[in-house]
N, CA, C and O atoms as a GROMACS GRO file, in nm:
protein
  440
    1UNK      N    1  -0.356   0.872  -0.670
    1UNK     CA    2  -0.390   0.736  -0.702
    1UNK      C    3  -0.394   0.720  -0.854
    1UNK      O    4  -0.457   0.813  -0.904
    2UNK      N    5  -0.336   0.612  -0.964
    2UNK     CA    6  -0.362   0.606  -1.044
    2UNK      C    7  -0.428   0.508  -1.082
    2UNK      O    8  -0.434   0.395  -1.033
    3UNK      N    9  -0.510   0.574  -1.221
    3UNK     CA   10  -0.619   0.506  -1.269
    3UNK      C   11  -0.580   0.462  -1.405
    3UNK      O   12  -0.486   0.519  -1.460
    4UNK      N   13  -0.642   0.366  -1.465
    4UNK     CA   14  -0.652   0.295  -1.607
    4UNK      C   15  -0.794   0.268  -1.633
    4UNK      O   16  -0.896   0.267  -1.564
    5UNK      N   17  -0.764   0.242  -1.772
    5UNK     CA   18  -0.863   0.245  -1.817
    5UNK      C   19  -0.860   0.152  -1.882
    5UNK      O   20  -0.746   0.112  -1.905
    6UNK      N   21  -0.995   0.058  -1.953
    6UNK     CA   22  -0.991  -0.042  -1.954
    6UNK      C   23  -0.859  -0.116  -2.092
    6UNK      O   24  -0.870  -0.238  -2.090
    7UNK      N   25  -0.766  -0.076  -2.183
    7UNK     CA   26  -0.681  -0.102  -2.198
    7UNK      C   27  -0.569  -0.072  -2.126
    7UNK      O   28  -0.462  -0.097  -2.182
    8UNK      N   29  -0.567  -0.034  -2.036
    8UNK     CA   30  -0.411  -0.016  -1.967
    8UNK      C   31  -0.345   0.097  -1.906
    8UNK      O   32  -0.270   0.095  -1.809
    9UNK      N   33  -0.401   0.244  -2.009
    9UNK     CA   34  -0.376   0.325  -1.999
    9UNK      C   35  -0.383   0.414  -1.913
    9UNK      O   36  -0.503   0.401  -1.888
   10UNK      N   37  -0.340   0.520  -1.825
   10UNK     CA   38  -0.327   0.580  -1.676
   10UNK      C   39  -0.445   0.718  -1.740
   10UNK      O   40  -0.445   0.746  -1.860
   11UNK      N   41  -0.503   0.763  -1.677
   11UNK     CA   42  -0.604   0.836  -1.662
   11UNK      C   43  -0.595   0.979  -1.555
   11UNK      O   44  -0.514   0.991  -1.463
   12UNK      N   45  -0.689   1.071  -1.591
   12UNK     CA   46  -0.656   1.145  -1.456
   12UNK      C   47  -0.782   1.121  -1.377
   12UNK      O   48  -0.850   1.029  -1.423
   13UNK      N   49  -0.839   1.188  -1.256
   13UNK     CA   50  -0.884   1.133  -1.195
   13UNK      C   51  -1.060   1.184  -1.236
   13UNK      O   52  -1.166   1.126  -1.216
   14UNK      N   53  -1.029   1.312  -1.298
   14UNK     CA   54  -1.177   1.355  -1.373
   14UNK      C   55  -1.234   1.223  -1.432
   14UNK      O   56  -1.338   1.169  -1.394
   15UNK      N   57  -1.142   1.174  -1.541
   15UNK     CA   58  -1.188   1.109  -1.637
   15UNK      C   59  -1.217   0.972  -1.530
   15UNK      O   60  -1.332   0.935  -1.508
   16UNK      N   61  -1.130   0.924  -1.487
   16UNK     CA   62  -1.176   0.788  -1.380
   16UNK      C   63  -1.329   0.813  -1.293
   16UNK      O   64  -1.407   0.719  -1.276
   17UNK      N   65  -1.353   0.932  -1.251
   17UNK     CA   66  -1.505   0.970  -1.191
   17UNK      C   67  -1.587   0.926  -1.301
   17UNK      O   68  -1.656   0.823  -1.301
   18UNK      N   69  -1.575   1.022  -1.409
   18UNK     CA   70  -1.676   1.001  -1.460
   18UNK      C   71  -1.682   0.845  -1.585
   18UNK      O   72  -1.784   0.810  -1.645
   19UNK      N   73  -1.568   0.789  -1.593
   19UNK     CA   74  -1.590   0.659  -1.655
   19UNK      C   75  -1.633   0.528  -1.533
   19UNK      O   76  -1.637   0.408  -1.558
   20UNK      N   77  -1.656   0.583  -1.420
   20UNK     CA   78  -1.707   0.498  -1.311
   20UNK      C   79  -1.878   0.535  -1.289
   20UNK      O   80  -1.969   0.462  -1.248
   21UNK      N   81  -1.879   0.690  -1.338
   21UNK     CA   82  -2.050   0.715  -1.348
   21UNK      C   83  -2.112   0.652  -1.443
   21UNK      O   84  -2.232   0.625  -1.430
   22UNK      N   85  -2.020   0.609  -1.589
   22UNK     CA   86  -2.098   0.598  -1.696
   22UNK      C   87  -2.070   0.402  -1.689
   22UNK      O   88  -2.097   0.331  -1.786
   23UNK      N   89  -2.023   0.355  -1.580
   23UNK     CA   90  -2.058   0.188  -1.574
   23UNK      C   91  -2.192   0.160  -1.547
   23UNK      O   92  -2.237   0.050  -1.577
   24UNK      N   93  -2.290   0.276  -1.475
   24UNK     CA   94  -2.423   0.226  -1.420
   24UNK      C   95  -2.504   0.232  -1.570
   24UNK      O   96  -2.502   0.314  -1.661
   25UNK      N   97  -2.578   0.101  -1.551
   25UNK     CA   98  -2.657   0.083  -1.668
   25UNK      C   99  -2.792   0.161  -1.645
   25UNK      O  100  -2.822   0.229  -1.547
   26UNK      N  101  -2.889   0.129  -1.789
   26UNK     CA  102  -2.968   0.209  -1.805
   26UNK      C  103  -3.154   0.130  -1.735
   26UNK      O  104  -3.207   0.037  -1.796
   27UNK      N  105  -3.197   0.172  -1.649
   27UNK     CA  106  -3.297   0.067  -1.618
   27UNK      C  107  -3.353  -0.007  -1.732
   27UNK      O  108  -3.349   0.053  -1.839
   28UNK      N  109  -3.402  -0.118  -1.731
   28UNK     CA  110  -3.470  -0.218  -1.831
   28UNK      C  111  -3.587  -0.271  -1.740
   28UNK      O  112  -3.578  -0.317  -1.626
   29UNK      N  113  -3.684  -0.255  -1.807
   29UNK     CA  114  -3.834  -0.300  -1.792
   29UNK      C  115  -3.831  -0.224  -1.595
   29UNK      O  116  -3.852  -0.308  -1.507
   30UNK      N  117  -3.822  -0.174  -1.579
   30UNK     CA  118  -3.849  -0.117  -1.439
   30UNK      C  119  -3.763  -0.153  -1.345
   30UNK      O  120  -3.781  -0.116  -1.229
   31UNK      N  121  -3.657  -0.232  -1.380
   31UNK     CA  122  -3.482  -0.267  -1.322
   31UNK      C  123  -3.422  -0.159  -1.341
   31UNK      O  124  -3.436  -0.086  -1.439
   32UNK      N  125  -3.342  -0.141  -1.238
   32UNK     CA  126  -3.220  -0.155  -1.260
   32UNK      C  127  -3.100  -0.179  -1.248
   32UNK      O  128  -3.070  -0.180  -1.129
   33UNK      N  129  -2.995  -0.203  -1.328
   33UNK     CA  130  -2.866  -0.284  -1.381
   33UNK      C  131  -2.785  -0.220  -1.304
   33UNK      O  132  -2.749  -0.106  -1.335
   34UNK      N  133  -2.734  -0.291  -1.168
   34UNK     CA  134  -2.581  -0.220  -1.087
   34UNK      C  135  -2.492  -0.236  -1.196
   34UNK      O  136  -2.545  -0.240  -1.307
   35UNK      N  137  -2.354  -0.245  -1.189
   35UNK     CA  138  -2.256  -0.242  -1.192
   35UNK      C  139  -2.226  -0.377  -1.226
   35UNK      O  140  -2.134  -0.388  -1.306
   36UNK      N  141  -2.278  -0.480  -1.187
   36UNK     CA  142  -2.222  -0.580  -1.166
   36UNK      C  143  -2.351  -0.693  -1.251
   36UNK      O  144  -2.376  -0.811  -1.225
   37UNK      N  145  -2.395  -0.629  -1.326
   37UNK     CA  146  -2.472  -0.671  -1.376
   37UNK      C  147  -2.632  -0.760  -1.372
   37UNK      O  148  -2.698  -0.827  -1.450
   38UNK      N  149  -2.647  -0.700  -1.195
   38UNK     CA  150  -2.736  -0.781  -1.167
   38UNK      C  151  -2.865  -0.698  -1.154
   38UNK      O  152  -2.852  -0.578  -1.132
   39UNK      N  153  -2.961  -0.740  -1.162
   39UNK     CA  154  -3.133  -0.640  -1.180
   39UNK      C  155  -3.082  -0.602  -1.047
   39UNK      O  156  -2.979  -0.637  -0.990
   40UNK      N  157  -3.222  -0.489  -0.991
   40UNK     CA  158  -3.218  -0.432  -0.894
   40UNK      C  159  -3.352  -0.376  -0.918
   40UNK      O  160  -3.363  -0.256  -0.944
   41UNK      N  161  -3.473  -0.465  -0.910
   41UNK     CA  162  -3.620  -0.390  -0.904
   41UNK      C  163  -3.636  -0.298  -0.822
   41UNK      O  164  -3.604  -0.302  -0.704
   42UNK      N  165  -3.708  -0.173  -0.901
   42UNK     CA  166  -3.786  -0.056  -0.822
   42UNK      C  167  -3.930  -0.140  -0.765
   42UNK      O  168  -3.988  -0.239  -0.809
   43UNK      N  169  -3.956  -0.058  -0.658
   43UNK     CA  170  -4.079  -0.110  -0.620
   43UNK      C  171  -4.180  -0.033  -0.691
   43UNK      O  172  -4.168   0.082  -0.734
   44UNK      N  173  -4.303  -0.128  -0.701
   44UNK     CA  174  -4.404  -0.073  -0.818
   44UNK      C  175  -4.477   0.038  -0.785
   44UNK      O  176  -4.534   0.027  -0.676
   45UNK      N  177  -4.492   0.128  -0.836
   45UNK     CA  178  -4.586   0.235  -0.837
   45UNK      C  179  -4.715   0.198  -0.820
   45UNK      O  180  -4.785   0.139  -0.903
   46UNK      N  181  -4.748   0.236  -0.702
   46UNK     CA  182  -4.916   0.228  -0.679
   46UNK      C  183  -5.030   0.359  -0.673
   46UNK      O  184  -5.031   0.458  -0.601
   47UNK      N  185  -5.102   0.325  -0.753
   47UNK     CA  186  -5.173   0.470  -0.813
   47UNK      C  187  -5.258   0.479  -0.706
   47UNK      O  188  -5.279   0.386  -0.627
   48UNK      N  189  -5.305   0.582  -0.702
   48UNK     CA  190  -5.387   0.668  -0.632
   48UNK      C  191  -5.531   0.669  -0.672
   48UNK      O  192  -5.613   0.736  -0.608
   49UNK      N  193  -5.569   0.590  -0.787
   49UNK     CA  194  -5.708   0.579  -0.800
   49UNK      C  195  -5.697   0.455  -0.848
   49UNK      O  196  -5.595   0.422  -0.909
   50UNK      N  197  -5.814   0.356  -0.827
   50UNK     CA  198  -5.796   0.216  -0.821
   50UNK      C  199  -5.914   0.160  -0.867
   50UNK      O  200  -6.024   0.183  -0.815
   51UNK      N  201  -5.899   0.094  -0.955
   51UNK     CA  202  -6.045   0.023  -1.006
   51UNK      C  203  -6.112  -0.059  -0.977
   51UNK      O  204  -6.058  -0.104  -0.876
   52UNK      N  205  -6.200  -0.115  -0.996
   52UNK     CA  206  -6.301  -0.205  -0.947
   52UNK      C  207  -6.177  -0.320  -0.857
   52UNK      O  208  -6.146  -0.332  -0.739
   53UNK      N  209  -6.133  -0.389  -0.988
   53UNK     CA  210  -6.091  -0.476  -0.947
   53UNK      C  211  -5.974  -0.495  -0.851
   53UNK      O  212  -5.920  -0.569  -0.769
   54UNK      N  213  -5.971  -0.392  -0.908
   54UNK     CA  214  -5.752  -0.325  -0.774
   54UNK      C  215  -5.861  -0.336  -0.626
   54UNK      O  216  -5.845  -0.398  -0.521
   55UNK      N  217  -5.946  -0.266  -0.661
   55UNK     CA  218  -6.046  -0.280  -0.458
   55UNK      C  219  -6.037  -0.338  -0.455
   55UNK      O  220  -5.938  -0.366  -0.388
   56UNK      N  221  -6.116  -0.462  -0.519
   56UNK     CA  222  -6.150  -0.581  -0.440
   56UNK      C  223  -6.042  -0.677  -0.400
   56UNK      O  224  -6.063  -0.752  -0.304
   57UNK      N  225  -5.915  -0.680  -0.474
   57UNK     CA  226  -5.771  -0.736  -0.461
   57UNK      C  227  -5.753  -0.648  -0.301
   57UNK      O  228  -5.740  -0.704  -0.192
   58UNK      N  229  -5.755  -0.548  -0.317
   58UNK     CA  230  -5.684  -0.504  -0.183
   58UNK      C  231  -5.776  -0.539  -0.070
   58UNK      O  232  -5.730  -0.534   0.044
   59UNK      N  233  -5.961  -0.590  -0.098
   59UNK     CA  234  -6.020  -0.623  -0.003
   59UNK      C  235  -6.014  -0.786   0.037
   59UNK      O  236  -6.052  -0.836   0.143
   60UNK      N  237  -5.970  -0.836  -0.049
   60UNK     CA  238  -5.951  -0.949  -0.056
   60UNK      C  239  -6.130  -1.054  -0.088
   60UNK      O  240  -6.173  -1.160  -0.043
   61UNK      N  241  -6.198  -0.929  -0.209
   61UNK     CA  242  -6.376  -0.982  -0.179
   61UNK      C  243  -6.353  -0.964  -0.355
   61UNK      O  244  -6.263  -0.893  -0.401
   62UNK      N  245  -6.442  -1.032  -0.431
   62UNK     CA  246  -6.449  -1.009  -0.559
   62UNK      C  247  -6.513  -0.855  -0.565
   62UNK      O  248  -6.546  -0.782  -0.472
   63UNK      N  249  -6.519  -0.827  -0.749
   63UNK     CA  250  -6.559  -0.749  -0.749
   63UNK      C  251  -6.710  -0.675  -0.730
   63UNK      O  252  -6.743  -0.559  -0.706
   64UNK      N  253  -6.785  -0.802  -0.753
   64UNK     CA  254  -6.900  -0.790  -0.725
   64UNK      C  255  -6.957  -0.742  -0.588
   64UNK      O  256  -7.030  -0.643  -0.580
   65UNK      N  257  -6.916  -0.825  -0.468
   65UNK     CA  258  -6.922  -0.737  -0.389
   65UNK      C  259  -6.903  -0.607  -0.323
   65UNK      O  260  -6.979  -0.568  -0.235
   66UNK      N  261  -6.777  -0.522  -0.375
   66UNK     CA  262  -6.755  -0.381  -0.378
   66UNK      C  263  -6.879  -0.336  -0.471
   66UNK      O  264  -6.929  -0.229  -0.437
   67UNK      N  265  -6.919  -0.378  -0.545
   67UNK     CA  266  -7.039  -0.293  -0.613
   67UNK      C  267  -7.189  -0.294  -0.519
   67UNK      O  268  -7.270  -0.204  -0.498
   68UNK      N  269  -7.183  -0.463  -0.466
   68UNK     CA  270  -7.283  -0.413  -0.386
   68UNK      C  271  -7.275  -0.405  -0.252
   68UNK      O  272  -7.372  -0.443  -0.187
   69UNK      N  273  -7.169  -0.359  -0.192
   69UNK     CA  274  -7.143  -0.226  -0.065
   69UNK      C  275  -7.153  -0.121  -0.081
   69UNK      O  276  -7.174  -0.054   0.020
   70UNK      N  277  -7.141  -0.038  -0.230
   70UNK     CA  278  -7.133   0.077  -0.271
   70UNK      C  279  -7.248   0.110  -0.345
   70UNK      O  280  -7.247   0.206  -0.423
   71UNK      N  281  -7.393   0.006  -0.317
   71UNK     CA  282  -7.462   0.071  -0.476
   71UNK      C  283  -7.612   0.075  -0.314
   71UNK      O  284  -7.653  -0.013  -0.238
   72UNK      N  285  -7.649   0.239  -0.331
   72UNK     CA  286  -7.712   0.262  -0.164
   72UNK      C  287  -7.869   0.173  -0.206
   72UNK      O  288  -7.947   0.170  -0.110
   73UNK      N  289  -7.911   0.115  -0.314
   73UNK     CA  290  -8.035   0.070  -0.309
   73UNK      C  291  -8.027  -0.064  -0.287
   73UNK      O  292  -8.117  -0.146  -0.304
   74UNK      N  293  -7.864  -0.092  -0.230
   74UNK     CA  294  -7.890  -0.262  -0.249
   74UNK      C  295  -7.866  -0.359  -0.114
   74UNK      O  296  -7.761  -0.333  -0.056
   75UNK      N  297  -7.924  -0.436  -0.071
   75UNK     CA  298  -7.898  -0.515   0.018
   75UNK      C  299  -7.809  -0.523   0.128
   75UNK      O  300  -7.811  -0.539   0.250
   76UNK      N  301  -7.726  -0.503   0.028
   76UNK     CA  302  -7.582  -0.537   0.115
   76UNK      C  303  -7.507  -0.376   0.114
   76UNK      O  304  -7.393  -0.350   0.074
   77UNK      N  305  -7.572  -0.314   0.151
   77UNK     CA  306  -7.508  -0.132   0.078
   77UNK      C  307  -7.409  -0.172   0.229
   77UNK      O  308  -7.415  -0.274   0.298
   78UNK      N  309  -7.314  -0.042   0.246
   78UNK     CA  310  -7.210  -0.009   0.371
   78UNK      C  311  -7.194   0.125   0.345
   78UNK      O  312  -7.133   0.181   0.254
   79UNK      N  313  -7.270   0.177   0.453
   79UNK     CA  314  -7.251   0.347   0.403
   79UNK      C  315  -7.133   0.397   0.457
   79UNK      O  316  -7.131   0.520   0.465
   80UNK      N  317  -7.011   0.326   0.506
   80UNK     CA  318  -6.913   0.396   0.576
   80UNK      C  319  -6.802   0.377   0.507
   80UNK      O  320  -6.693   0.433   0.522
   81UNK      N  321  -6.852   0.245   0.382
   81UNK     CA  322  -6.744   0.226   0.276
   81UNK      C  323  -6.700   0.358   0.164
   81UNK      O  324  -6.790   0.434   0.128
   82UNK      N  325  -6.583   0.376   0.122
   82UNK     CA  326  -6.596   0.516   0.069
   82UNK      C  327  -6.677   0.479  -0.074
   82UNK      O  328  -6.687   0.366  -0.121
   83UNK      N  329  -6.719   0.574  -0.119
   83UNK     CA  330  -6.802   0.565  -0.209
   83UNK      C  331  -6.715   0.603  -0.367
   83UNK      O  332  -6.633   0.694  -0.370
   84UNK      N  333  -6.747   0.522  -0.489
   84UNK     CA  334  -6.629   0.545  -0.592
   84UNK      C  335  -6.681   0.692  -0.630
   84UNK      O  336  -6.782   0.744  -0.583
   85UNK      N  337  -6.598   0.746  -0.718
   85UNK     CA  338  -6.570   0.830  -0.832
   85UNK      C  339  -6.642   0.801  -0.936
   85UNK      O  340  -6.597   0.707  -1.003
   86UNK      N  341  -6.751   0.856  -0.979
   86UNK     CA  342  -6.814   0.817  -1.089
   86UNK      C  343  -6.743   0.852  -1.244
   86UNK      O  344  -6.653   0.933  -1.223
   87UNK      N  345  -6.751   0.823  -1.377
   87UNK     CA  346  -6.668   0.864  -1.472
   87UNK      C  347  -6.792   0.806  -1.570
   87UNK      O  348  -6.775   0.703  -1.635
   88UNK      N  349  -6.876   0.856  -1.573
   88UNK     CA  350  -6.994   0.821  -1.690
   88UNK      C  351  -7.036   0.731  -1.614
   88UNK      O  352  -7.007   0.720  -1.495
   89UNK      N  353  -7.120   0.644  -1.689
   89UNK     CA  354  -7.254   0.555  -1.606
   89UNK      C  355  -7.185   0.441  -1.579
   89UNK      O  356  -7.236   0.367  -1.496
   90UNK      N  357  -7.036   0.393  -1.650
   90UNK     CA  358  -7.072   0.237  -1.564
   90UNK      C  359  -6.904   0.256  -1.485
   90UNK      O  360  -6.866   0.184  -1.393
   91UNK      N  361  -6.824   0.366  -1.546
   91UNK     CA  362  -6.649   0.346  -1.474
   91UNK      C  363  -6.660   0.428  -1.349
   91UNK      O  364  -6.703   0.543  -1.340
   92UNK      N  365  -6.602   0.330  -1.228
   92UNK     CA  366  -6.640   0.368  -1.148
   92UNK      C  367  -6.477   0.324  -1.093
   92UNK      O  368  -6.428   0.214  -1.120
   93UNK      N  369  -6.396   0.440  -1.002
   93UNK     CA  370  -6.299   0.472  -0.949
   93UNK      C  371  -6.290   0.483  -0.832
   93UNK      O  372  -6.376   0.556  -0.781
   94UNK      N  373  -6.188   0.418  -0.738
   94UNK     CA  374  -6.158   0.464  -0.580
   94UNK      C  375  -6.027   0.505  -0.540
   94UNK      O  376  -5.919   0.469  -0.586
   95UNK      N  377  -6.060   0.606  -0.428
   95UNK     CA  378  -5.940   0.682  -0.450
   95UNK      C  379  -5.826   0.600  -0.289
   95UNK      O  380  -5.865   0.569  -0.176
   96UNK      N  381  -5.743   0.594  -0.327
   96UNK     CA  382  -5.657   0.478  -0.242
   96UNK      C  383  -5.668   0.521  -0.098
   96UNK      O  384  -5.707   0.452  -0.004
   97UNK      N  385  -5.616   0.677  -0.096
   97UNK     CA  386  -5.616   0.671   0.039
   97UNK      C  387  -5.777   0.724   0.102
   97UNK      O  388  -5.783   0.740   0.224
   98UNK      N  389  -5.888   0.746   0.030
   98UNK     CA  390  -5.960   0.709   0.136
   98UNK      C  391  -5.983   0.517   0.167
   98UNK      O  392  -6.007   0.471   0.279
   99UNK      N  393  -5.972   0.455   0.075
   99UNK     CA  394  -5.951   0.307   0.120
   99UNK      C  395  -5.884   0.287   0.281
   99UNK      O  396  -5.938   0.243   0.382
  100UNK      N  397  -5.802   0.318   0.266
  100UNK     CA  398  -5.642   0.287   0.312
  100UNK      C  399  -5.714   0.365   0.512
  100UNK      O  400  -5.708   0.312   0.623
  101UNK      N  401  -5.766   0.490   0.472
  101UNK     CA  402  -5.802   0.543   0.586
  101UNK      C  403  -5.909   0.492   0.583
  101UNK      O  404  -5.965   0.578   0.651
  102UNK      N  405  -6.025   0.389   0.550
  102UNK     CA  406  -6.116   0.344   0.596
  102UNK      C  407  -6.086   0.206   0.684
  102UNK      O  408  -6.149   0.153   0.776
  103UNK      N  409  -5.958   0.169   0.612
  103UNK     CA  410  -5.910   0.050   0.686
  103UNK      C  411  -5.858   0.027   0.784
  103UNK      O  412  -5.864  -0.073   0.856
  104UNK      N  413  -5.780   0.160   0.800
  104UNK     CA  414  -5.760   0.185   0.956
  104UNK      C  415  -5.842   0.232   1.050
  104UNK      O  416  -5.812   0.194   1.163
  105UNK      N  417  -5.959   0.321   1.041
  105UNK     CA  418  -6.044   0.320   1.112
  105UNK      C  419  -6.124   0.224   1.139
  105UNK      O  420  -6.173   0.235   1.251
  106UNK      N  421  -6.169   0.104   1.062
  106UNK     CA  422  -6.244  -0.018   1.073
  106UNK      C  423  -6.175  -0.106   1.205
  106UNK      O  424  -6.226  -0.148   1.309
  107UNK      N  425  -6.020  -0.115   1.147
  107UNK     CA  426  -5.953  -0.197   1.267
  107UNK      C  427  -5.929  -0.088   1.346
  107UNK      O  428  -6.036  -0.090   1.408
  108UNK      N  429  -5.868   0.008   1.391
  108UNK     CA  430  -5.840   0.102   1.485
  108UNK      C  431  -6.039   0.070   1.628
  108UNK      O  432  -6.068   0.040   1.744
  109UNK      N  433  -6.092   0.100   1.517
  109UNK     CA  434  -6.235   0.116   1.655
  109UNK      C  435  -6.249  -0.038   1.672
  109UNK      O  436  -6.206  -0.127   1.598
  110UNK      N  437  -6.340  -0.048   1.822
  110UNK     CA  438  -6.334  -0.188   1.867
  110UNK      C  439  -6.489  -0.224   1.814
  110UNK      O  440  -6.534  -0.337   1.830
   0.00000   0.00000   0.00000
């Protein structure tokens, strides 16, 4: 099969491989660029430890309330909620998949 290149010229087929590897662009901002010039988003990386506010987004409850499900002297404590990661006195961390497996056990039991 012959190949050209983008003035005209016939190619062998090494060089046609690899001037067809080097059309894929370079990702931009967490895209990336087919061939044809159109984005192609990666899906976002979701971390494994999650902050106040990432909980309460995934609980769909502000943050205030994750503090007081999690704080055992208070009112509204939930001792089956997982309990954060402490990081000095006030940063306080949760780790996704016990979330994730509390959520299925919540809906899983009747």
């Amino acid at each position: 099969m012959d190949h050209r290149n983008h003035s005209g010229d016939l190619i062998d087929d090494d060089a046609a491989q690899s001037a067809q590897i080097s059309e894929k662009k370079p990702a931009v901002n967490g895209a990336e660029i087919d061939k044809n010039g159109k984005k192609r988003q990666s899906l976002p990386q979701i971390p494994e430890i999650l902050n106040l506010k990432q909980t309460a987004k995934m609980f769909g409850v502000s943050p205030s309330t994750i503090r007081r499900w999690t704080e055992p002297d208070g009112k509204y404590y939930w001792k089956e909620f997982p309990k954060p990661e402490r990081f000095g006195v006030k940063l306080r961390k949760f780790n996704r998949r016990l979330l994730l497996n509390f959520l299925e056990k919540m809906y899983d039991d009747p």
